[in-house]
C-alpha positions as CSV (number, residue, x, y, z in Angstrom):
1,X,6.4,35.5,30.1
2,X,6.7,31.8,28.6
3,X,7.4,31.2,32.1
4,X,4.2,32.2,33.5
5,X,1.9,30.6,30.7
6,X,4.0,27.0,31.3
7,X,2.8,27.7,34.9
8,X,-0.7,28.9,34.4
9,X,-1.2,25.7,31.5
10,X,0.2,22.9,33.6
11,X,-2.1,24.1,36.6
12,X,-5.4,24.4,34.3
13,X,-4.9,21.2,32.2
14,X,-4.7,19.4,35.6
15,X,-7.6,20.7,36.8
16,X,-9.2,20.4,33.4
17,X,-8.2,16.4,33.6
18,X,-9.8,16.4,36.7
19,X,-13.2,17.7,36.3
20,X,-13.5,15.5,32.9
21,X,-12.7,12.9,34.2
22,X,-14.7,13.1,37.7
23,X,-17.6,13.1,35.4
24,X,-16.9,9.9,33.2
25,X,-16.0,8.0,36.7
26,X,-18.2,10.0,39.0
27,X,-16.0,10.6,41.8
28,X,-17.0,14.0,42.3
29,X,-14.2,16.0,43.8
30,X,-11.1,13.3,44.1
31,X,-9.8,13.3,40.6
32,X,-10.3,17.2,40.3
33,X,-7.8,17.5,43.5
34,X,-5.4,14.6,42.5
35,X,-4.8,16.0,38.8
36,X,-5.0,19.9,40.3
37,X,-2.4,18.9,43.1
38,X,0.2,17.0,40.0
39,X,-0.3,20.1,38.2
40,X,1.0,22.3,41.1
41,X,3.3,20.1,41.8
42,X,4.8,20.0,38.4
43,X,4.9,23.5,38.3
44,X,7.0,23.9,41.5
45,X,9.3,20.9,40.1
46,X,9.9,22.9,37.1
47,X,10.6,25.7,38.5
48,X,12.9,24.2,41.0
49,X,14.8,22.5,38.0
50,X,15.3,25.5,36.2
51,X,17.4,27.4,39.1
């Protein structure tokens, strides 16, 4: 369960970083993917880690 919230969070708080900071920058959609893509990224690396 922990698991599967550490996944869900890293995921959102990317995307989250993202959209935020698209707006203060405006550059609409490349921050949003950058920070969404670390996010995914760090999840797969931690799950890799753990096995």
């Amino acid at each position: 369960m922990v698991d599967a919230f550490t996944m869900l969070a890293t995921v959102v708080v990317g995307l989250f970083l993202g959209v935020n900071l698209d707006k203060v920058f405006h550059t609409s959609p490349f921050l949003t993917i950058t920070f969404t893509f670390l996010g995914i990224g760090t999840t797969i690396f931690s799950v890799l880690k753990k096995k």
